[in-house]
N, C-alpha and C positions, 0 to 999 in steps of 0.2 A: 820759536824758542820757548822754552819750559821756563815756569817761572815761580817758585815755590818762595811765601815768604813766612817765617819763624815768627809769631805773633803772640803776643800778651796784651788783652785789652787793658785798657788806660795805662798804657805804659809808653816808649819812646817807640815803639815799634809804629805807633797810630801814625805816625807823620811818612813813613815809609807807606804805610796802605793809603795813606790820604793823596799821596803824589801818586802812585799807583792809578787810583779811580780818577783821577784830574787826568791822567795820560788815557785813561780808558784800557790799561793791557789786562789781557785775559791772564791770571796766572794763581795760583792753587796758594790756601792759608792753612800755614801748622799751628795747630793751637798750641802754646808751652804752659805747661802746668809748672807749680812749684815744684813737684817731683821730678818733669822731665828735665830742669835745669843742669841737673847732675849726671843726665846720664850720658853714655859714652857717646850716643849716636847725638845728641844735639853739643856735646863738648865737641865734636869733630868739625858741628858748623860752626859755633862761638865758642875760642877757650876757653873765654870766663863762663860759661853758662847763662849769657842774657840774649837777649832779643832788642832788635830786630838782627836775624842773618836774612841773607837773601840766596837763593840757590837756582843755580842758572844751569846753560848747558856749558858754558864755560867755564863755572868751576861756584865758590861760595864767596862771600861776600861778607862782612860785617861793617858796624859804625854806623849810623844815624846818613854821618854829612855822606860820608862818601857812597851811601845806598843812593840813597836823592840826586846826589850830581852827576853818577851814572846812569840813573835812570831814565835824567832830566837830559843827558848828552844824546845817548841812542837815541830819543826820540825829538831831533829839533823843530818840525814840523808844529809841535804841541807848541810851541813856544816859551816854556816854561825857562829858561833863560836864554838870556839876551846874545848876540854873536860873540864866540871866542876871541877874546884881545879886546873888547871895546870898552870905554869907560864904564856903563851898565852892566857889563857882567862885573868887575870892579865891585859895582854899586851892591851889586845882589853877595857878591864875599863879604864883602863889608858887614851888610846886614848879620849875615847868617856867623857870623862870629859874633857881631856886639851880642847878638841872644844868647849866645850857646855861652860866652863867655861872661858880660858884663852884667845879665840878668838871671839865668837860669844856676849857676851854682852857687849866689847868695839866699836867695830863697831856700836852694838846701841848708845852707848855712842857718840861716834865720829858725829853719824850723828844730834843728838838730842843740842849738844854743839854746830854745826860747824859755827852758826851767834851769836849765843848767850856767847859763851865763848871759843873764837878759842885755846886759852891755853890748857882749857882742853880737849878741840878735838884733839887737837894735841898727848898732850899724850896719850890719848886712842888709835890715830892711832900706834902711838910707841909701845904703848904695843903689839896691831895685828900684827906688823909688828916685834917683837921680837917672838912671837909665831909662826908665819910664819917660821922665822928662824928655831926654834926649828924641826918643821915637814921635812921642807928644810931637815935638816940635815939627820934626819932618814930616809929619803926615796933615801938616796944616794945608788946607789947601787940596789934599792929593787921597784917593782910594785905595792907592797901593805903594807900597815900599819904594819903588824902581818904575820909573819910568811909564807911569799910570796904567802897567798892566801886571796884573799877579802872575807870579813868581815864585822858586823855589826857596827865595828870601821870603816870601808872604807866609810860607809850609812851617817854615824852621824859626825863625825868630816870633814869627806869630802864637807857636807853639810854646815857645819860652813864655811871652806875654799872658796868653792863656793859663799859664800856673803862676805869672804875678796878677792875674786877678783872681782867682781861687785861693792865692795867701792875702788877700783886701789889699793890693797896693798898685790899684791904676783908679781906685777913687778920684783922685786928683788931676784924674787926664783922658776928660772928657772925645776928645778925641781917638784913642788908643781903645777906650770902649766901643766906641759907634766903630772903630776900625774890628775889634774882633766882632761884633756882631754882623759885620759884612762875611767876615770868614767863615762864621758859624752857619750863615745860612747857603752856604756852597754844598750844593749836591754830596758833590766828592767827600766835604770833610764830613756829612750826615753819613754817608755809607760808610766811609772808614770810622768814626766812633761808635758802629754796631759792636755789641758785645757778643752777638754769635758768629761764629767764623762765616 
């Protein structure tokens, strides 16, 4: 199967090539410029003009979660989630919403407030910084999010975390640290953070 995917370095797309090189599939990288965002042929694969799309022989693809959990289903052998219906795969939705949801859109918050209304920046930082706690906690003890093996929960929520410590707010969770420095040194995520295609 062909496998073309719509890429912007340091952008959402990295989490899409990161599970990619963890899965090992062979499949071909579009580079998106700011220019190509607008044009007709990459609106065709994403209507809003962003990245990541994914372009198969079965047709195109957009959204972050739903690239990774297709990717992550086709291939179960990789074991990148846990078996369908069991409490660990559960585990692993879980994860990948608290990121996407309870950490990664105050951070935009915090940074889009931070002259404009420091109040609300501040809370925003409070709430990352209460969800931080949260992950803090669960990784006492454990290397990986789910079931002491990484996961597509480890790709996505890890990813969130990774830009709350690039806004300074996993200082306080010493654990959460030494947890992305374990992800940071994965083959896969070194390849997918190259900035040439």
């Amino acid at each position: 199967m062909t496998i073309r995917l719509s890429h912007s370095p340091n952008s959402r797309s990295v989490r899409v090539r990161w599970l990619l090189e963890e899965l090992g599939t062979n499949y071909e990288l579009r580079i998106v410029t700011g220019s190509d965002r607008s044009s007709p042929g990459h609106r065709q694969r994403h209507p809003l003009g962003r990245v990541p799309a994914l372009e198969t022989d079965e047709g195109t693809l957009f959204e972050t979660v739903a690239l990774c959990l297709h990717l992550a289903e086709r291939d179960p052998e990789a074991g990148l989630l846990p078996v369908e219906g069991s409490f660990e795969r559960a585990l692993v939705y879980q994860w990948i919403s608290f990121g996407l949801t309870e950490i990664e859109p105050f951070i935009a918050e915090a940074a889009r407030a931070a002259d404009s209304d420091p109040e609300r920046a501040e809370s925003a930082r409070a709430r990352v910084g209460a969800a931080v706690e949260v992950v803090e906690a669960a990784l006492e003890g454990r290397e990986y999010l789910v079931d002491e093996r990484f996961s597509v929960a480890d790709i996505l929520c890890g990813s969130a975390l990774f830009s709350a410590r690039r806004a300074l707010l996993t200082a306080e969770a010493p654990g959460v640290d030494a947890y992305l420095t374990r992800l940071e040194a994965r083959p896969a995520r070194k390849r997918a953070s190259e900035t040439s295609g």
